[in-house]
Backbone as XML, in Angstrom:
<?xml version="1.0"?>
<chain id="A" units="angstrom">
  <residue number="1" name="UNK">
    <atom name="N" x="-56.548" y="33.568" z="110.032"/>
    <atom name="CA" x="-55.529" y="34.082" z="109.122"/>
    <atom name="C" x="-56.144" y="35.264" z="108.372"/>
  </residue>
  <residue number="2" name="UNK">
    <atom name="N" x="-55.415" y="36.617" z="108.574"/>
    <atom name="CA" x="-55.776" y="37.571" z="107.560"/>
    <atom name="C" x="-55.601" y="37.400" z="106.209"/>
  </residue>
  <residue number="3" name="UNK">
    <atom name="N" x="-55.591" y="38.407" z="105.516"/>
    <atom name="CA" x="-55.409" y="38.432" z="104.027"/>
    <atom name="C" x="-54.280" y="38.687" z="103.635"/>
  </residue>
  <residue number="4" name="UNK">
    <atom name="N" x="-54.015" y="39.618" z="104.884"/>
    <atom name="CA" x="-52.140" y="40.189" z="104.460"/>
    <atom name="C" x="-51.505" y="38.866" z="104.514"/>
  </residue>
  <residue number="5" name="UNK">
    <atom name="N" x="-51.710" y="37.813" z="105.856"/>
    <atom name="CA" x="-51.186" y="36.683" z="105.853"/>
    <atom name="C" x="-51.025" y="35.780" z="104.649"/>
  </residue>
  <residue number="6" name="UNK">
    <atom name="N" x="-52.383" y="35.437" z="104.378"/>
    <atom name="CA" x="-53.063" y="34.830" z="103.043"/>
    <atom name="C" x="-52.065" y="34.862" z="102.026"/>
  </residue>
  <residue number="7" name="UNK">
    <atom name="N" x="-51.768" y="36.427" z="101.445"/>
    <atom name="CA" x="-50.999" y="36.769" z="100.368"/>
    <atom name="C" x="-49.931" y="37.065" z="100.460"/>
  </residue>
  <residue number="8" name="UNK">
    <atom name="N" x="-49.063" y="37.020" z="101.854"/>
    <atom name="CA" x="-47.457" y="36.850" z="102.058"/>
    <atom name="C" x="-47.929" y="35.182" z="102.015"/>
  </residue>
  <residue number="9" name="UNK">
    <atom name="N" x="-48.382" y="34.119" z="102.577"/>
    <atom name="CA" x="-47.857" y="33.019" z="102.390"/>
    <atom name="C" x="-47.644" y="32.673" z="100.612"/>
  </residue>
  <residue number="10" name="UNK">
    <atom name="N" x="-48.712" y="33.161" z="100.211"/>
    <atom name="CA" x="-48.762" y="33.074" z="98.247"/>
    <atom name="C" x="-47.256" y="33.174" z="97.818"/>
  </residue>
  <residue number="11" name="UNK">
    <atom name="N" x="-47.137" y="35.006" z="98.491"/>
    <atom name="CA" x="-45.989" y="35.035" z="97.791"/>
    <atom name="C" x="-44.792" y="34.285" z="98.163"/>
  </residue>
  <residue number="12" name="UNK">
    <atom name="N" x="-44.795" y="33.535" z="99.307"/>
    <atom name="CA" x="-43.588" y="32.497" z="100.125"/>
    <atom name="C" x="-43.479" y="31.248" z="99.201"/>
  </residue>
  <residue number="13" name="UNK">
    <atom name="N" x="-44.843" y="30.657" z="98.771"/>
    <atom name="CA" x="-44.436" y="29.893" z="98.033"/>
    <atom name="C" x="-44.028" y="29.894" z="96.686"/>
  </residue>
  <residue number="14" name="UNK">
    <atom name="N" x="-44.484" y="30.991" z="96.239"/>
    <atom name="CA" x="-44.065" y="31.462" z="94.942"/>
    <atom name="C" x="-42.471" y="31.198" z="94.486"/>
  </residue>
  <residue number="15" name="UNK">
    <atom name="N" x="-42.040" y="32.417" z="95.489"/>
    <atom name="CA" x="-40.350" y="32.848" z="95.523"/>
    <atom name="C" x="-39.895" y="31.149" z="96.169"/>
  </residue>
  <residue number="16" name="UNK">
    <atom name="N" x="-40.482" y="30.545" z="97.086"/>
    <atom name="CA" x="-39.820" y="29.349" z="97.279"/>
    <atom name="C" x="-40.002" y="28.412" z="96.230"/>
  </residue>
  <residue number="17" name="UNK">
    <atom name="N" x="-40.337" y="28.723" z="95.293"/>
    <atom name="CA" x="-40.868" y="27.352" z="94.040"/>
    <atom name="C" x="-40.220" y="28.005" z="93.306"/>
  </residue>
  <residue number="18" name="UNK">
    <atom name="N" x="-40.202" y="29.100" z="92.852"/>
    <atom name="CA" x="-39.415" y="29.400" z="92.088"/>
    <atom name="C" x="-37.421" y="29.144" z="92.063"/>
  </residue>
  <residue number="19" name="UNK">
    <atom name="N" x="-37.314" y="29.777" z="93.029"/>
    <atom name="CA" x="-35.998" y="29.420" z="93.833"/>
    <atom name="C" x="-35.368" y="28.045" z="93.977"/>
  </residue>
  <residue number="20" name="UNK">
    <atom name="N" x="-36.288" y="27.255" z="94.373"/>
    <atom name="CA" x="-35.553" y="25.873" z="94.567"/>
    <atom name="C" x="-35.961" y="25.084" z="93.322"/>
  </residue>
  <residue number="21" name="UNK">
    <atom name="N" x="-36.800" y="25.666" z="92.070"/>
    <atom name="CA" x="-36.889" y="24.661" z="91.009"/>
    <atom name="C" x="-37.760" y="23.780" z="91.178"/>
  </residue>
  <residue number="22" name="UNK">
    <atom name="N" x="-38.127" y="24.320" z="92.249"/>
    <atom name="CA" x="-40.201" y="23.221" z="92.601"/>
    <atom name="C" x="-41.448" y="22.892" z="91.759"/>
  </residue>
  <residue number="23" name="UNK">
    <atom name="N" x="-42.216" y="22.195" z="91.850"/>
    <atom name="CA" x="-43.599" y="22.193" z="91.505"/>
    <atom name="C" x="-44.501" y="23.536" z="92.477"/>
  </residue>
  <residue number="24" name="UNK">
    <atom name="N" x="-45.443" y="23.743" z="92.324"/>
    <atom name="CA" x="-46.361" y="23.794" z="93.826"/>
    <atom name="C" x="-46.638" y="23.133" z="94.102"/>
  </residue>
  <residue number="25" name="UNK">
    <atom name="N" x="-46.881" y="21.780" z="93.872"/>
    <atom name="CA" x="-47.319" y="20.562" z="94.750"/>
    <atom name="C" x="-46.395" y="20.401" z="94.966"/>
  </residue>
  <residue number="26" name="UNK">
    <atom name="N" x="-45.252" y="20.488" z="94.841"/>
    <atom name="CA" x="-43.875" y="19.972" z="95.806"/>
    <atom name="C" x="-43.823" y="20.783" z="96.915"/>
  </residue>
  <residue number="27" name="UNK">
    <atom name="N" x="-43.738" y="21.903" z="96.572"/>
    <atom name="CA" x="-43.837" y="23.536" z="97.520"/>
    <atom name="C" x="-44.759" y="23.399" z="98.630"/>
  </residue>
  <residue number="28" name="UNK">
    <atom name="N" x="-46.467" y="22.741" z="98.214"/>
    <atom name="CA" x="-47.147" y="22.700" z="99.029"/>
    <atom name="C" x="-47.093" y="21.084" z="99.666"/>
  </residue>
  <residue number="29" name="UNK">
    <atom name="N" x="-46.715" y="20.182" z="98.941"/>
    <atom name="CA" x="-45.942" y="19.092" z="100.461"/>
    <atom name="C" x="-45.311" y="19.440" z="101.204"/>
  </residue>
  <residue number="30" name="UNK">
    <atom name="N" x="-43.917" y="19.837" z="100.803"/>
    <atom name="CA" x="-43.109" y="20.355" z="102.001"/>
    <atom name="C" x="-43.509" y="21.022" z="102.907"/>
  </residue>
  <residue number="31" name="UNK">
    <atom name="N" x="-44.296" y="22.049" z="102.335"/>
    <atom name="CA" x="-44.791" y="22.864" z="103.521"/>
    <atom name="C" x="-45.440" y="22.127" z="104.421"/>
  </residue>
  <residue number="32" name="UNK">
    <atom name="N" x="-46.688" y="21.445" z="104.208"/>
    <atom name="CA" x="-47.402" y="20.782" z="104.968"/>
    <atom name="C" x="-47.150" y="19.606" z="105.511"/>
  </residue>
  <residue number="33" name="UNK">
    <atom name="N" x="-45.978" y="19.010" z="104.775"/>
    <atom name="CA" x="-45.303" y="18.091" z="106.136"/>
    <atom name="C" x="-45.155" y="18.176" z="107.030"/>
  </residue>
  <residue number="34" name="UNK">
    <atom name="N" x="-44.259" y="19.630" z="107.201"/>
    <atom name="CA" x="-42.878" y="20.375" z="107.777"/>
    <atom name="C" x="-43.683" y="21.770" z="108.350"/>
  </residue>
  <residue number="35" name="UNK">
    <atom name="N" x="-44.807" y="21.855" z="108.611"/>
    <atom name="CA" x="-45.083" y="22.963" z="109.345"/>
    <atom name="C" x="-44.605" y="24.300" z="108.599"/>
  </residue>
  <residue number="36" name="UNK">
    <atom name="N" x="-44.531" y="24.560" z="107.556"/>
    <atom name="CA" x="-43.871" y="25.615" z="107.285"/>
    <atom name="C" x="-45.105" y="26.784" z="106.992"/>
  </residue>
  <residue number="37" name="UNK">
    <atom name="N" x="-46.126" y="26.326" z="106.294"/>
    <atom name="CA" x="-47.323" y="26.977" z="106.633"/>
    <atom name="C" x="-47.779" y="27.884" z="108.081"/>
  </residue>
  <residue number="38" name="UNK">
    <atom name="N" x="-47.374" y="26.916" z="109.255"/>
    <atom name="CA" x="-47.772" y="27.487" z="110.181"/>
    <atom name="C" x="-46.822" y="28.462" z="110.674"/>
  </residue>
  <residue number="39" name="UNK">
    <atom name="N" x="-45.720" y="28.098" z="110.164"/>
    <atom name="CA" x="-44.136" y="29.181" z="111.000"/>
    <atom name="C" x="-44.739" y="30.257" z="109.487"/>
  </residue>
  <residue number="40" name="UNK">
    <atom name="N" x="-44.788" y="30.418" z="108.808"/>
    <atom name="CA" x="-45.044" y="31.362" z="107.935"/>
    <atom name="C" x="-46.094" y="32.585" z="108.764"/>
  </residue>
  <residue number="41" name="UNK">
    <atom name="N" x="-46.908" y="31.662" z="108.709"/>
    <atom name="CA" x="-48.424" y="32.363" z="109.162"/>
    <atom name="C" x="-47.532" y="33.136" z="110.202"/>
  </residue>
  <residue number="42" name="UNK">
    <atom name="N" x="-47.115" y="32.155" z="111.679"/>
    <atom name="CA" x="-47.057" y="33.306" z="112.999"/>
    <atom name="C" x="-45.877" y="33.939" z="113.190"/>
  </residue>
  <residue number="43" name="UNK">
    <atom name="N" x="-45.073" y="33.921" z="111.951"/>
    <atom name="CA" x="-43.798" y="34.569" z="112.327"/>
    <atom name="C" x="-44.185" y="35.880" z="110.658"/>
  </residue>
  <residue number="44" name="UNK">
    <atom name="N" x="-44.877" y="35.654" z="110.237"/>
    <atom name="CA" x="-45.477" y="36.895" z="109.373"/>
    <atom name="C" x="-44.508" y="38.599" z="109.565"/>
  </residue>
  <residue number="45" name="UNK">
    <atom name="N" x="-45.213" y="38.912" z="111.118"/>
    <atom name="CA" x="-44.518" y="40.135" z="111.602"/>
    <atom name="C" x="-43.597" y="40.299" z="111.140"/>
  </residue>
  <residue number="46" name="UNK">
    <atom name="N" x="-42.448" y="39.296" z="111.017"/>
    <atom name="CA" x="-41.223" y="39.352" z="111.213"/>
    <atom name="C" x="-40.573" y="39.501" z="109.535"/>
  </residue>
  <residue number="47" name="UNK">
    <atom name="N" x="-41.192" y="38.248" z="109.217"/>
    <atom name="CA" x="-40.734" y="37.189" z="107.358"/>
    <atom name="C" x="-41.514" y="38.797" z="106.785"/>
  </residue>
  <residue number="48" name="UNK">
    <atom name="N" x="-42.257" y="39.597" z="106.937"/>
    <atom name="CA" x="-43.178" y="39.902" z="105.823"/>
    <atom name="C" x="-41.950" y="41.439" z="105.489"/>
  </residue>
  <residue number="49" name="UNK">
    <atom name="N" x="-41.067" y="41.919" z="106.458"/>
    <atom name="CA" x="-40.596" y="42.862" z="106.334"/>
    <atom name="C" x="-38.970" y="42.470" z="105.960"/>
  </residue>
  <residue number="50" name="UNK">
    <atom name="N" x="-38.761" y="41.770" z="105.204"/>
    <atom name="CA" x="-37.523" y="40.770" z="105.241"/>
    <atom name="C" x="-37.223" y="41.052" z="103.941"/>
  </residue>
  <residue number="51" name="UNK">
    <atom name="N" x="-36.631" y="40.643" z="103.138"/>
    <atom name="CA" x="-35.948" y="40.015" z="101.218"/>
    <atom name="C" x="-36.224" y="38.775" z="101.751"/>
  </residue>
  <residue number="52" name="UNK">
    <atom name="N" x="-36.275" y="38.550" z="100.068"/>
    <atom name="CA" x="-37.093" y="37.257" z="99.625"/>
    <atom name="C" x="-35.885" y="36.593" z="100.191"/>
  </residue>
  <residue number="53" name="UNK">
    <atom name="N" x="-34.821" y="36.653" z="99.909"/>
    <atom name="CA" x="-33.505" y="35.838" z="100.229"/>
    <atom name="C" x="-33.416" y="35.684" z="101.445"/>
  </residue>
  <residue number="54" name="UNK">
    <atom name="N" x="-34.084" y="36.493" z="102.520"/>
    <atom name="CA" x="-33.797" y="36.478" z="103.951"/>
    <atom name="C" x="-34.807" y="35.631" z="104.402"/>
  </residue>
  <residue number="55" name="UNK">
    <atom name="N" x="-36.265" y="35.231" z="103.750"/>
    <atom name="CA" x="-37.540" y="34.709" z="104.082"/>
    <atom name="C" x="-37.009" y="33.306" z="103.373"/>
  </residue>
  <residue number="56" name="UNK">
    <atom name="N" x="-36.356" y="33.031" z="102.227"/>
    <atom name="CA" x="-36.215" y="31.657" z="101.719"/>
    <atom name="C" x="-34.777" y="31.107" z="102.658"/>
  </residue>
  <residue number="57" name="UNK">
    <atom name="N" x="-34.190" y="31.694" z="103.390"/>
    <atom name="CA" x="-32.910" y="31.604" z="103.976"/>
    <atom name="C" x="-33.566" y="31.021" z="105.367"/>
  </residue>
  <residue number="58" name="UNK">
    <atom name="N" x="-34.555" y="31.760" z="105.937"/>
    <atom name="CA" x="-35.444" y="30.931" z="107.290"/>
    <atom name="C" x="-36.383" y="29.877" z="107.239"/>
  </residue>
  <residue number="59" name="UNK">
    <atom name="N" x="-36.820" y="30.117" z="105.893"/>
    <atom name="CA" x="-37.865" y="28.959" z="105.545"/>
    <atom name="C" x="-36.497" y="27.433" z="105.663"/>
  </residue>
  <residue number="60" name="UNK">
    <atom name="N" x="-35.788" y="27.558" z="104.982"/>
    <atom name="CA" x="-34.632" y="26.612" z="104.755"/>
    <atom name="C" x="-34.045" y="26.065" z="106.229"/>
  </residue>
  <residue number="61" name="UNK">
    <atom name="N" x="-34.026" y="27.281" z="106.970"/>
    <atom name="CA" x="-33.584" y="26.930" z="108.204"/>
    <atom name="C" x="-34.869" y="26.108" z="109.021"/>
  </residue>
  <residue number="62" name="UNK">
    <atom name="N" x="-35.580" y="26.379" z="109.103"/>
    <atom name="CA" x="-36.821" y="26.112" z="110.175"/>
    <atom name="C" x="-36.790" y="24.833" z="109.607"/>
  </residue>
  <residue number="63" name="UNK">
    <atom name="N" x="-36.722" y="24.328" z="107.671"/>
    <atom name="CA" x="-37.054" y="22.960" z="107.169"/>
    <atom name="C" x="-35.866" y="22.367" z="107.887"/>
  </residue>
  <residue number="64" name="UNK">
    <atom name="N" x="-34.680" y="22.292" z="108.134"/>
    <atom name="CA" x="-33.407" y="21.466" z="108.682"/>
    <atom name="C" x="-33.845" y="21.383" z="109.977"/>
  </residue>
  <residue number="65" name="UNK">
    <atom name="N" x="-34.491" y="22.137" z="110.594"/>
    <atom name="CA" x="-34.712" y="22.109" z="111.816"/>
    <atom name="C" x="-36.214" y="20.878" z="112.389"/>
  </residue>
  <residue number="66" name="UNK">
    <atom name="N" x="-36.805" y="21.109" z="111.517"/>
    <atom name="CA" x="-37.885" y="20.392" z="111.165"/>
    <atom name="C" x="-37.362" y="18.352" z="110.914"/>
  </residue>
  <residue number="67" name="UNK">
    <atom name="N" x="-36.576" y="18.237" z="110.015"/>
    <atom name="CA" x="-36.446" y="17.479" z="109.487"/>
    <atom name="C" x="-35.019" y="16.666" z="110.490"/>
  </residue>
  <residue number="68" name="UNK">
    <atom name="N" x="-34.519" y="17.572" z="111.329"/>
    <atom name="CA" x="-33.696" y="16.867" z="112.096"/>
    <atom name="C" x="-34.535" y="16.409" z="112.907"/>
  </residue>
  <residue number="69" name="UNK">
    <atom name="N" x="-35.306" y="16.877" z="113.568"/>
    <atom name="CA" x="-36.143" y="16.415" z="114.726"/>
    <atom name="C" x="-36.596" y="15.269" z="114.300"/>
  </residue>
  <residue number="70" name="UNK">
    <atom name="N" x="-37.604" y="15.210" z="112.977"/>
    <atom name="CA" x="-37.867" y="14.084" z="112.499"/>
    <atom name="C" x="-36.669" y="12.832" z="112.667"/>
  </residue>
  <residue number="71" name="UNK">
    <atom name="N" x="-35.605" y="12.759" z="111.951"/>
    <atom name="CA" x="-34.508" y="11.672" z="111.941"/>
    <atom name="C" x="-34.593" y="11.619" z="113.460"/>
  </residue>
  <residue number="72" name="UNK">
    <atom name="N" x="-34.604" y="12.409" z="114.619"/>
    <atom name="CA" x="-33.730" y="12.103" z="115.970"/>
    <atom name="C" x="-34.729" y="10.966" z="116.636"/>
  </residue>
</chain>
């Protein structure tokens, strides 16, 4: 993991803790339940050139996606 990585994931959880009314330890469970750490990291390219609203809008998606699989 680079640094650019490093400090877009910072700021992912930031805007996502902030946004949903989180802890960071809530921020950083979810993530690490739910893989969201790792879709952060390799989809970077993509999330890092985005709005925050467009990066908390996929993070949200990937978690439903995540969490259905789990229930199935």
């Amino acid at each position: 993991m680079c640094k650019n990585e490093i400090d877009f994931l910072i700021y992912c959880i930031e805007i996502y803790k902030s946004q949903k009314k989180l802890s960071g330890k809530e921020v950083l469970d979810l993530f690490d339940t739910y893989g969201v750490t790792e879709y952060i990291v390799d989809c970077y390219e993509i999330l890092h050139i985005e709005g925050s609203q467009a990066t908390i809008s996929r993070i949200d998606d990937f978690l439903a996606i995540q969490k259905q699989k789990e229930s199935a």
